[in-house]
C-alpha positions in Angstrom: -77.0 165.5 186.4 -74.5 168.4 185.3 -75.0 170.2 182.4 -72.7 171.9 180.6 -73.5 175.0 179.2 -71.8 176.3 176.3 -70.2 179.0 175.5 -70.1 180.9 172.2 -66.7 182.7 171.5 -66.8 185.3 169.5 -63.9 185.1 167.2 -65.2 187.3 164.2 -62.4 189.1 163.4 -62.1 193.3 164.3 -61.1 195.5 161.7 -57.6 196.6 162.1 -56.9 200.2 163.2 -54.8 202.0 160.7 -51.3 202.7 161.3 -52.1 206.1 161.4 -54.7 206.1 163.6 -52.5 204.3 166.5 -49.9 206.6 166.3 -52.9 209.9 166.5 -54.3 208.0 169.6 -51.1 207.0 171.5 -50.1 209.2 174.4 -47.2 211.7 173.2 -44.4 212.7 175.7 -42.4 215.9 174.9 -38.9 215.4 176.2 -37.9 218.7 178.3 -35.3 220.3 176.6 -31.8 220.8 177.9 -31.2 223.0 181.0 -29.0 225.9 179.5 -25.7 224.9 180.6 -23.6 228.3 180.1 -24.7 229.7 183.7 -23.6 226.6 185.6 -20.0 227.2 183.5 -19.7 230.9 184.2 -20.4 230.2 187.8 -17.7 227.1 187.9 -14.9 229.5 186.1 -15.7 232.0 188.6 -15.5 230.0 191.7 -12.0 228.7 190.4 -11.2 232.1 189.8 -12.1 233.3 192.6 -10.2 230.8 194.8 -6.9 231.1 192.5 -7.0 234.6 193.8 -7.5 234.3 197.5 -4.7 231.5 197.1 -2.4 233.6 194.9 -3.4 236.6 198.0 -2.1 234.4 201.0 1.0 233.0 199.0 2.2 237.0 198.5 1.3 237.6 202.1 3.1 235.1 203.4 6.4 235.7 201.0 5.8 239.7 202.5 5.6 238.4 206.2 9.0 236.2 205.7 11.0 238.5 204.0 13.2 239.8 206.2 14.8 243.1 205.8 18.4 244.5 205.0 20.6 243.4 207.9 22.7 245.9 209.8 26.4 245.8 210.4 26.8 247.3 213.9 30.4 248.3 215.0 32.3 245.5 217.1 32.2 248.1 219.9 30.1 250.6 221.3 30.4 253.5 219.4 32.2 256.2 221.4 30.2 259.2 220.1 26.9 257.5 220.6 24.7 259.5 223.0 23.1 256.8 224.4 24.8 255.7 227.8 25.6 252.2 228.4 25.3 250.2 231.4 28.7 249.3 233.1 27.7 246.3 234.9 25.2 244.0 232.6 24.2 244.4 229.1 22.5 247.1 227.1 20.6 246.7 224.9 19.4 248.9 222.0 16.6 248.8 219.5 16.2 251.3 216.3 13.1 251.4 215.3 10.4 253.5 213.1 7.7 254.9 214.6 5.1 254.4 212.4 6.1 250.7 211.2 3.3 248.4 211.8 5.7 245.1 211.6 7.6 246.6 215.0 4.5 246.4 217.2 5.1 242.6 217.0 9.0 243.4 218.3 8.3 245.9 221.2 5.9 242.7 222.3 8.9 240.6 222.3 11.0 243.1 224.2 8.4 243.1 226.9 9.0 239.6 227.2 12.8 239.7 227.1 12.6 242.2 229.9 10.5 240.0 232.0 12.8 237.1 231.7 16.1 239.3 232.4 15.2 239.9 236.1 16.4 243.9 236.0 20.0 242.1 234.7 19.4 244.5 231.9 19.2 247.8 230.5 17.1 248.9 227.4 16.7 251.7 225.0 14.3 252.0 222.0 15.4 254.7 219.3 12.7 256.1 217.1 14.0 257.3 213.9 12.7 261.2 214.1 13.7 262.6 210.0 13.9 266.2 209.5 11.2 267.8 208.8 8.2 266.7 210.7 6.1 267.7 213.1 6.3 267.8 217.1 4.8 264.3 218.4 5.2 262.9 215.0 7.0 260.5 216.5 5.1 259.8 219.8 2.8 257.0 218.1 1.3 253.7 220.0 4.8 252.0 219.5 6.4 254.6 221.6 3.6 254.5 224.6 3.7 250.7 224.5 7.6 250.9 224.3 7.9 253.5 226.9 5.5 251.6 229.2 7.9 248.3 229.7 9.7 248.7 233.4 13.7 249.1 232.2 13.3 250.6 228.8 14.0 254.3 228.3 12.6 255.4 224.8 14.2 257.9 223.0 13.9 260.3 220.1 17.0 259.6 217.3 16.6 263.4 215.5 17.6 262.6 211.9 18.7 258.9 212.3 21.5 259.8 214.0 21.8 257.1 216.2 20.5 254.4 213.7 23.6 255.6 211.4 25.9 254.9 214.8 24.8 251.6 215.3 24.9 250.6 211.2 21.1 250.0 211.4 18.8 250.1 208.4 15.6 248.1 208.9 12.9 249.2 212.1 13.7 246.6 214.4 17.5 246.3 214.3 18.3 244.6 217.7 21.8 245.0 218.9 23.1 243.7 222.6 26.7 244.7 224.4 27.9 243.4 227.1 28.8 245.8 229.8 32.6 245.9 228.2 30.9 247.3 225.2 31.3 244.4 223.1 28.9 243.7 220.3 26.7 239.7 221.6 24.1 240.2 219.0 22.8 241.6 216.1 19.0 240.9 214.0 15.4 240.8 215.1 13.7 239.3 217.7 10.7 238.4 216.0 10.1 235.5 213.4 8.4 237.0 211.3 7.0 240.5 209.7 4.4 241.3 212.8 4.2 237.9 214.6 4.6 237.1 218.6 5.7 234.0 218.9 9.2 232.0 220.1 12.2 233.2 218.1 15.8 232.6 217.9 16.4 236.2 218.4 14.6 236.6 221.2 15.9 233.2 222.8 19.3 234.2 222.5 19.3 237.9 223.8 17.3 236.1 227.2 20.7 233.5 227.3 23.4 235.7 226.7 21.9 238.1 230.0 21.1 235.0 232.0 23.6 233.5 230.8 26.8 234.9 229.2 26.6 232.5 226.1 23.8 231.5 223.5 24.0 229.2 220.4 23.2 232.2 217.9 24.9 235.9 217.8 22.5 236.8 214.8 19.3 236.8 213.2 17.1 238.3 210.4 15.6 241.4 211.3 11.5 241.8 210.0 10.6 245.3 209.4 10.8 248.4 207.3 13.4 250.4 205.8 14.5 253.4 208.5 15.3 255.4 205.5 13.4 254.8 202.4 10.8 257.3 201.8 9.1 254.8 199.6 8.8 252.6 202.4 5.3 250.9 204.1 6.4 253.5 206.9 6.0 256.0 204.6 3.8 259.2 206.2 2.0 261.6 203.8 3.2 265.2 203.0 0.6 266.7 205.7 1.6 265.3 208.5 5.0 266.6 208.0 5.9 270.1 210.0 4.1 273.1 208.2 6.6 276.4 208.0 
């Protein structure tokens, strides 16, 4: 026989907690307070900054390395008093140059490699601008050893500019090609921009007129320093100059 036992509930009502109390007893989370937000900003407007200025940097750079310089206007035909001889049976050609620009570095590169593609169908001369005033050697820099070093080119100093003024020249660099009839084929730069070896139009068309007789252009922009302006990137300080 089951038996069922009982069970007494106890259902006498507990005294109710005060309102008070609960909240005492209840476990209290403090909420963290803000991270400060001002060294997160300063560093954000900095980093902008900073890039707006390495941006701004590379856009003047580049405007600087594609401005070309003031063009020359070289005579039709070889100027008779020019001491430089020309060739009588292939072209000359004749660069007028500073010795102490940095953006011509990039051009006596490219007349090594106009050389090299003439097959000895052509004769060259590099003229370094020499003004009054300055020392011995001041003009016998890196440019003229590298210039001086290509088989076929014959470096030469230009005292004063003279030569530069002959051939109408005004930025280092000034290209100019005659055919062995002394009349003027071409006239710019042979590089494409201020300092840079690469394919150019210049160069291109100097390497079809000797191979050649004919090319598609007769001019180009020349990329370099004034040859006269003393205010120039080329310019030298006062004590390098030729102490009386």
């Amino acid at each position: 026989m089951l038996t069922v036992e009982s069970v007494s509930l106890n259902l006498e009502p507990k005294p109710m907690e005060s309102f008070s109390t609960l909240i005492n007893s209840a476990p209290f989370e403090e909420c963290p307070a803000p991270r400060a937000r001002r060294p997160r900003v300063l560093l954000l407007l900095g980093t902008i900054s900073w890039l707006l200025v390495i941006v701004f940097g590379l856009w003047i750079l580049w405007g600087y390395e594609n401005s070309p310089g003031k063009a020359g206007a070289p005579p039709r035909q070889w100027p008779a008093v020019s001491k430089i001889e020309p060739a009588r049976d292939h072209p000359t050609l004749v660069i007028l140059a500073h010795p102490h620009c940095p953006c011509t570095r990039a051009t006596i590169g490219e007349l090594a490699s106009i050389m090299a593609h003439s097959q000895g169908r052509l004769t060259a001369y590099v003229l370094f601008v020499k003004p009054a005033g300055f020392s011995d050697e001041w003009e016998t820099t890196d440019l003229w050893q590298s210039a001086a070093s290509i088989p076929g080119v014959t470096v030469v100093i230009d005292e004063e500019g003279a030569e530069a003024n002959r051939f109408h020249a005004a930025t280092s660099g000034q290209t100019v090609l005659y055919d062995a009839g002394g009349r003027l084929l071409f006239s710019g730069g042979i590089t494409a921009s201020r300092g840079h070896y690469e394919d150019n139009a210049g160069q291109s068309a100097i390497v079809s007129f000797v191979n050649s007789g004919t090319a598609e252009r007769t001019e180009s922009s020349v990329f370099g320093c004034p040859l006269f302006d003393p205010n120039s990137e080329c310019r030298v300080p006062r004590d390098e100059k030729h102490k009386p």
